[in-house]
N, C-alpha and C positions, 0 to 999 in steps of 0.2 A: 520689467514685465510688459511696460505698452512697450519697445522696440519691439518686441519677441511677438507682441500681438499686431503690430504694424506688418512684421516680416510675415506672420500668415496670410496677413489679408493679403500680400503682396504677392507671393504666391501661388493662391489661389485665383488671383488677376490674371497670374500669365499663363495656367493651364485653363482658363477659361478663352483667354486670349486667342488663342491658337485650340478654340473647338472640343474642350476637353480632352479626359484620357483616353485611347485609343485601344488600349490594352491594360487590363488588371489582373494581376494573380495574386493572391494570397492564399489564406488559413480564414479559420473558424475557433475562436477561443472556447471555451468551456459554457460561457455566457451566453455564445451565439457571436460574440462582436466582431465585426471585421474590419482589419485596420487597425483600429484601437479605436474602433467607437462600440461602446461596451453598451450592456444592456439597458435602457432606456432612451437613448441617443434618439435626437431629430432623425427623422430620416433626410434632411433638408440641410443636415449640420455641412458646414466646411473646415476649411484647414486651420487649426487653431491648437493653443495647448490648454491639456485636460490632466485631469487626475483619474489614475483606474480605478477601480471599482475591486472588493476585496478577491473576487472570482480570477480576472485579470491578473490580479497581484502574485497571486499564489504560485496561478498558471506560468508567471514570468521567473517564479523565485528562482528557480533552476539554471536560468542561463544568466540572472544578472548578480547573482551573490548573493542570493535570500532574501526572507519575504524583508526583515529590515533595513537592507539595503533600497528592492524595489518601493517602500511606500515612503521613501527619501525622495523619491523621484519623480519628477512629472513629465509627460510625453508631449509629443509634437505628433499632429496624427490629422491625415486627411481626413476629411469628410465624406458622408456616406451619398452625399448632396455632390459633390464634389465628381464622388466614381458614376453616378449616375446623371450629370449633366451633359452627357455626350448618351442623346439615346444609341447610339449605331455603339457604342461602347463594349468591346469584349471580354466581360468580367468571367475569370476561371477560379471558382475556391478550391481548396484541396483539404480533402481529410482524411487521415486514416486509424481504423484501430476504432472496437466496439463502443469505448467510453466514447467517441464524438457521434454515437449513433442516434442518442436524441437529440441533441442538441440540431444535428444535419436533419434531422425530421421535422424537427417545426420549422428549420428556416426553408425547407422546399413546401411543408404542405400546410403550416398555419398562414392564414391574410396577412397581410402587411401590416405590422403593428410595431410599437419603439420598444416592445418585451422582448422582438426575434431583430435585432438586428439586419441582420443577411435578407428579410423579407422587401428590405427594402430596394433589391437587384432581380425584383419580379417585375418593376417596369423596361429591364434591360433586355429584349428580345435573344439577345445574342449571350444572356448569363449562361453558364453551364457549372457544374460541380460533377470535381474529378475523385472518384472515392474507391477507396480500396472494400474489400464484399461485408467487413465490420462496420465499416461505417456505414452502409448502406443498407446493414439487417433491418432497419425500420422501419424503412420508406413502404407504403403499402402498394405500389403498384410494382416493387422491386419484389418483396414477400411472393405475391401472386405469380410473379415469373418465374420463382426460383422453383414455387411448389410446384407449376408447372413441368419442372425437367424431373422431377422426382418421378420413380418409377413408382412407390408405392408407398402411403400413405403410414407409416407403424405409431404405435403406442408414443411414443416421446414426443410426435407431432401433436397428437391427439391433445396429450398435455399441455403441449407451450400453448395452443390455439383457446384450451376453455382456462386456462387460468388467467392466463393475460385479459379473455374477453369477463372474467367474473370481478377483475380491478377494476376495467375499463365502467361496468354495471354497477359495481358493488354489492354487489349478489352473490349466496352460497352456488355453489355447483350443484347442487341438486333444485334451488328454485331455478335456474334457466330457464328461459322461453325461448320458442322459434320467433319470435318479435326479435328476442337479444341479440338471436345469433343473426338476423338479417340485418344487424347493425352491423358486421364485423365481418367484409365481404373474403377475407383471411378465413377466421372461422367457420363461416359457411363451405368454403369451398372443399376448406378439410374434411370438413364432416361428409359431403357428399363425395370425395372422395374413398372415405373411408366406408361407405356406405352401412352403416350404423345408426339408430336415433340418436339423438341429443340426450334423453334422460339416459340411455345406454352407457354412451360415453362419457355422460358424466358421474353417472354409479362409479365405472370403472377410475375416472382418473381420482375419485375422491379416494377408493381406494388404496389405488398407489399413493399418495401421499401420508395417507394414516403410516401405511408400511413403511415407509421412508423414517416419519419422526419415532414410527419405534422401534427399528431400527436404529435410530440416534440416541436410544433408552439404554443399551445394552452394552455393558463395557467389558471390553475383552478381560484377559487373564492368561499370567504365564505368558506375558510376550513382551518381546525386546523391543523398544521404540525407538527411531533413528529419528527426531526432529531436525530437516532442515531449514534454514530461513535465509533469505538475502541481507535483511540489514535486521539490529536487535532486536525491533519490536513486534515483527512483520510475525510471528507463533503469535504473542500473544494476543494481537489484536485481530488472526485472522480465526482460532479457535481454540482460544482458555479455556472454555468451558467444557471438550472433552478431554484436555491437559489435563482437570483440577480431578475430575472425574476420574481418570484412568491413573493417575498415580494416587489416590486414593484405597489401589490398590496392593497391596507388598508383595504380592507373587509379578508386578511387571517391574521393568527394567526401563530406565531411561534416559536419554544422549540427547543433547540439546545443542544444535551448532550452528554457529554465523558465520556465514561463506564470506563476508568483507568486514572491512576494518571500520566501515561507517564515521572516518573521521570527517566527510564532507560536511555532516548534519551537527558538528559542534562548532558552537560562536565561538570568535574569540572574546564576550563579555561571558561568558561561560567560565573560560581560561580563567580570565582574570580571578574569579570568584572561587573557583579551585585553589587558585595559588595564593590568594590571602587564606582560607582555609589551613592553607600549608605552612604559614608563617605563624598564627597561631598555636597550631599542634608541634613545630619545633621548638617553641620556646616553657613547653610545658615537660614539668618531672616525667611523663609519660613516655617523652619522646626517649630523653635519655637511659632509660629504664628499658626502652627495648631495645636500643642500640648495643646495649652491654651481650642481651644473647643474640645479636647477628639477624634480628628480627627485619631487618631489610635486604637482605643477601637473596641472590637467586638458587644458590646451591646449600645440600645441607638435607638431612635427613626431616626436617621440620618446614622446609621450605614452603611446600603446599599447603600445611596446615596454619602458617602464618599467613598463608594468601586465604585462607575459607574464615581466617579472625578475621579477617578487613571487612569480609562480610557479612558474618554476627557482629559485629560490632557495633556498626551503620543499621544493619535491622535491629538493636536494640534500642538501639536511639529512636528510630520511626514509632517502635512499638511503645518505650515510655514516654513518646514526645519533648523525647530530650533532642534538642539542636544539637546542642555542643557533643553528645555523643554519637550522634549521629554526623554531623560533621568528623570527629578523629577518624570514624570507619573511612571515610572518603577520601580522608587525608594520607592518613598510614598506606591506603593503595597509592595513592597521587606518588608520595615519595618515594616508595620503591618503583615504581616506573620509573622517576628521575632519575634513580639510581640504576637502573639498569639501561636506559636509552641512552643517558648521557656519560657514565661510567662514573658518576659522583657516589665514592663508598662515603659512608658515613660510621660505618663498624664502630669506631673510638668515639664517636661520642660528636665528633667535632663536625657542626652544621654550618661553618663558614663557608665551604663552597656549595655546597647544596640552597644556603641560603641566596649568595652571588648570581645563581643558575635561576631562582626562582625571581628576582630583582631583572636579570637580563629577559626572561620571559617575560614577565609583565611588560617590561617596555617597548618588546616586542608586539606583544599580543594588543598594546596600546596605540602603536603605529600604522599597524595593516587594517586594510579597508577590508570591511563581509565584500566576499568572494574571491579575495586576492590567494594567487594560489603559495601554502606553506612549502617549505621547504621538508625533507623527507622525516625526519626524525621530527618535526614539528605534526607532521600529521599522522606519525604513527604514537606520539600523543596522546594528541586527540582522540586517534582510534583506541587506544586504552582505557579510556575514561570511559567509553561507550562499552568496550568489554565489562569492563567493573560494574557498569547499571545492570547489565543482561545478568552476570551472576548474582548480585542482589536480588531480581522480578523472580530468579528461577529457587533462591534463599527461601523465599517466601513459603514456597509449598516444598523446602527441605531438599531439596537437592544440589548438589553443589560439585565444584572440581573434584577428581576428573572427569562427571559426568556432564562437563560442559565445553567446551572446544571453539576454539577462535581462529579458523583458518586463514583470514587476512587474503583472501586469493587476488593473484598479482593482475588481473584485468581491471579492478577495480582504482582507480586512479582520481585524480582534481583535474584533467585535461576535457575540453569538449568534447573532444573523439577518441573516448577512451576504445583500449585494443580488446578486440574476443576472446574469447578464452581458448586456452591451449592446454594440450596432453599432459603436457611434462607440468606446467605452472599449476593447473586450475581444476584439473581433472584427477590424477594422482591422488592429491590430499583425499580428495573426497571417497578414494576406491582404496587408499588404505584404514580410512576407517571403518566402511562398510567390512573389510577383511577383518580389523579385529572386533568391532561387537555380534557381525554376524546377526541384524537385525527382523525379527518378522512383518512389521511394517517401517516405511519411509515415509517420512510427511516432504511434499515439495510445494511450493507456491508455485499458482497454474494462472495467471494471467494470460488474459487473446491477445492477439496480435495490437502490437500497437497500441495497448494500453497498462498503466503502469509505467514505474521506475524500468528505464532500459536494465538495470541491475538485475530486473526479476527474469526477467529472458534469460540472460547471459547466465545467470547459476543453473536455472532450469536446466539449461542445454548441460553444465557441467555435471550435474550431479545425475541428467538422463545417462548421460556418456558412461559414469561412473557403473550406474548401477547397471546397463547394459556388459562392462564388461564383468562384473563382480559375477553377474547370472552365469555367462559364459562359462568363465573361471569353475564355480561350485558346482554349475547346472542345476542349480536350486533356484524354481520357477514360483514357487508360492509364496513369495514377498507381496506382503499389501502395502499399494502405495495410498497415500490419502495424499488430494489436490486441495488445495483451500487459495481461499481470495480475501482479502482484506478492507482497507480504506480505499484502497484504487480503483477497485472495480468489483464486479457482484456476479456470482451465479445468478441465475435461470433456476425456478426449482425443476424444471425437466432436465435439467444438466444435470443435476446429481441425485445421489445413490442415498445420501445420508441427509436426517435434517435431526439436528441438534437442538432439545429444548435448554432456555437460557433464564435463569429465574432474575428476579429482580436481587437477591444476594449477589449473585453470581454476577450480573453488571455490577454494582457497588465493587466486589473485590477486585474486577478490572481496572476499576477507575483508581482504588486507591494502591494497588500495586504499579500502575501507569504514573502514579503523578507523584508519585515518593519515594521509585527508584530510577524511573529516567527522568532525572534531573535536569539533561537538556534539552528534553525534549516538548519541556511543560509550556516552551513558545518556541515551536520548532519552525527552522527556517526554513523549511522547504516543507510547509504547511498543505494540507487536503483543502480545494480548492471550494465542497461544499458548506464547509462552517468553518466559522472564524473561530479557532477555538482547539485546543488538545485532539492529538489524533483517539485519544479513548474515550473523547465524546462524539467524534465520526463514527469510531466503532461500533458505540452504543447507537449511535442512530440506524448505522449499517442493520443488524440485528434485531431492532425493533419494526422496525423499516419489513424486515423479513416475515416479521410476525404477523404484519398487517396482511402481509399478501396473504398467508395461508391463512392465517385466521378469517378474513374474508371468503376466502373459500370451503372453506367447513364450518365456518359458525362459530361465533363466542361460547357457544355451548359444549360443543364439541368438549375443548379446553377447559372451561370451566366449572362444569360436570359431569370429567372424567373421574374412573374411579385411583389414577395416579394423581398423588401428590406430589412428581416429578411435572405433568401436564399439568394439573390446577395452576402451578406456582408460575407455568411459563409467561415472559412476557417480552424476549426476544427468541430466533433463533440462528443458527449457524449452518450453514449450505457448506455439505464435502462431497467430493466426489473422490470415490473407494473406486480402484481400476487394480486390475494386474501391469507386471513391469511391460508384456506386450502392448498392453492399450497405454500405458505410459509414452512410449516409446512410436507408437501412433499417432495420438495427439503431438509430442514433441517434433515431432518430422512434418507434421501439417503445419505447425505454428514458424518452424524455420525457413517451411516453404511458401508461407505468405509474408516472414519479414523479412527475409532474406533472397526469395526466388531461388534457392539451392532447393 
């Protein structure tokens, strides 16, 4: 460790030597940190090694094998004292994509302080930051420019300007003051734009929001639902609570499907605990007792009803708190995977090669480093195992195969530069299922540009393509699609249509279908970079989070002496945005043509 701290000092001797750096380009991590000098960092720090910070970590799991791989790890990382010792220094950051939009706001307009990193390249004359129009929504003298090109001030403007300014206050929307609003040279400008009072506009935006969450009161009937998702979890953590609600109902219909195989997000200490699972439940009478009727075979008129036992089996285990039975549900799938990836029948009874298979996996799953890439049947696996949790979370609330579907689509890969999706691969699957349930609404995950899993893009685009030509195909134009956002990123409540009350049950059943059927997810390795902790405690923050905003805006009263005990009980909510497949298809061409320039 002192070589390693010697070689820094050294270093930093010879870019001092020769005048400092001349040129800097980086990023902006989640934190603010640039470089890798993370959130609290000297602004005076130099070149030395450091340990990240859990924000940093997260942010990094992605390109280095997961978050347990990164906090194995320690960095080597200039100083911020370092970038900034050459005043004449030409420091360029780069951000793009909404989620760096706060974070790019405080390090251009908060002081100089070791909370914002980046503030410390405000004594660089020649700093600049290169940002794409998301990352730049927040800067307030960028705001002011843009409303400037607007030709006309409407109702959604009117919204974002007094909600955001009643956070900013902490004030309902009807106590506002002309004091408030000449805090908020955004909201003012709007308002005189729109040329309307203040209490006017804020009557009106109170308004719309009441309508919005009751609107979120109301659950259809008699309609076919087509839930898509990019990886397993991505439904339930982005709107369970009108899942629980709307199948609640027996006159609707419901299809639940993951566009990839999500084997990237299973450990291999995960594996390992699968497949001692596995050696357990082969050496028990039970095993032998279904091998006699063919209980592992892929074909057979029972086939699928022994695949919906693996999953009562496992949710009866959760429910009597039995492990061990809850464990065989996990098992009994595990080995029929084995047997169908690896072609290990076990029909007769006889577990010697299936056991050999599970012996050679362990050793395997025991030699490869987190992030090292599997070989293909190794990671279609893994994506099996993540299929089986999704049928168990969907078990919960009774529904089960065939109403659930695992499309595996082939852009999704373990490569850095995984390939785009294509007609024949990615698009297809998606436009023969819309052909046979013939669905009244579509649910798609709607992330902006540039932020989120690159995964969430690439289905979007798949499943716009799908449903664009499915429309063509029927000429059937009144498909509701629902947009929804999750752990990654958040609506605006002027962005959407619907706002969803979320009681405190209703987070409990999240959390405990989250942390008792994905199994590997309960220290997932490519972790949300806000809280150290389960993505369905992001969730719950998400959603609470939400509540704070509107409830600040209309009043604890409002809520808490309504005459619904749907509203009393609220104490998160859930942001959707309800469009037709045209405005689908709107948004989806905007979003390609800021990540893409096509």
């Amino acid at each position: 460790l002192r070589q390693v701290d010697q070689w820094c000092a050294d270093y930093e001797g010879k870019i001092r030597a020769l005048g400092g750096i001349g040129f800097f380009m980086g990023g902006i991590g989640p934190d603010g940190h640039v470089a890798f000098n993370c959130q609290g960092c000297d602004h005076f720090s130099t070149t030395r090694m450091d340990q990240l910070n859990y924000a940093s970590q997260a942010a990094a799991a992605g390109d280095l094998g997961g978050i347990e791989a990164v906090r194995k790890r320690k960095v080597i990382t200039i100083g911020l004292g370092t970038i900034t010792f050459n005043p004449d220094c030409v420091a360029l950051i780069c951000a793009a994509g909404e989620a760096k939009a706060q974070v790019v706001q405080r390090a251009v307009e908060e002081a100089p302080h070791v909370n914002f990193p980046a503030t410390a390249l405000h004594k660089l004359p020649r700093a600049t930051f290169f940002l794409t129009a998301g990352a730049a929504k927040l800067l307030s003298r960028r705001q002011l420019a843009v409303l400037a090109t607007r030709q006309e001030v409407d109702d959604e403007l009117v919204e974002r300007a007094l909600v955001s300014l009643c956070c900013k206050r902490r004030k309902r929307l009807l106590d506002l003051t002309e004091e408030d609003l000449q805090s908020c040279p955004f909201a003012q400008e709007v308002l005189r734009r729109c040329g309307r009072a203040l209490s006017s506009c804020a009557a009106q935006v109170r308004q719309t929001l009441i309508r919005k969450i009751e609107r979120g009161c109301q659950v259809r009937e008699n309609a076919k639902f087509l839930h898509t998702e990019p990886h397993h979890d991505d439904i339930m953590l982005g709107y369970l609570p009108s899942v629980l609600r709307h199948t609640r109902v027996s006159s609707n219909q419901h299809h639940f499907v993951c566009a990839t195989s999500g084997f990237n997000s299973v450990s291999n200490k995960h594996m390992l605990m699968l497949l001692e699972r596995v050696e357990r439940f082969v050496a028990s009478p039970t095993f032998q007792r279904l091998c006699k009727v063919d209980y592992f075979s892929s074909n057979g008129p029972s086939a699928i009803d022994f695949r919906r036992r693996d999953v009562w089996k496992f949710l009866d285990g959760i429910a009597a708190a039995d492990h061990e039975l809850r464990d065989e549900g996990a098992a009994r799938r595990l080995v029929y995977n084995l047997c169908v990836i690896f072609g290990d029948s076990v029909a007769d009874g006889d577990s010697s090669k299936l056991l050999a298979r599970v012996k050679g996996l362990k050793d395997y799953f025991a030699k490869q480093y987190a992030g090292q890439k599997d070989e293909k049947d190794i990671q279609t696996l893994k994506g099996s195992c993540r299929e089986f949790e999704a049928e168990c979370v969907w078990g919960y609330i009774g529904w089960q195969l065939p109403n659930i579907s695992h499309l595996r689509l082939g852009f999704y890969t373990a490569d850095i530069f995984a390939p785009e999706p294509t007609q024949q691969r990615d698009v297809l699957p998606v436009l023969r299922l819309l052909q046979d349930l013939q669905p009244d609404v579509v649910t798609v995950a709607l992330d902006p540009e540039a932020s989120g899993p690159d995964t969430h893009y690439k289905v979007l685009q798949a499943v716009t393509a799908a449903l664009q030509q499915y429309s063509d195909e029927t000429k059937k134009k009144d498909i509701t699609v629902w947009g929804y956002r999750n752990v990654w990123f958040r609506f605006e409540p002027h962005e959407v249509s619907t706002i969803i009350p979320v009681s405190l049950q209703t987070i409990s059943t999240l959390n405990h279908m989250f942390l008792n059927s994905f199994e590997s997810q309960r220290n997932a390795e490519f972790p949300a970079y806000e809280i150290e902790g389960p993505f369905c405690a992001m969730s719950q923050r998400v959603q609470v989070q939400q509540y704070d905003m509107i409830e600040t805006c209309l009043g604890y009263e409002w809520f808490h002496k309504h005459d619904s005990p749907l509203i009393r009980a609220t104490r998160g909510l859930v942001f959707l945005r309800e469009m037709t497949i045209e405005q689908l298809l709107a948004e989806s061409r905007a979003l390609r043509q800021q990540t893409e320039n096509i």
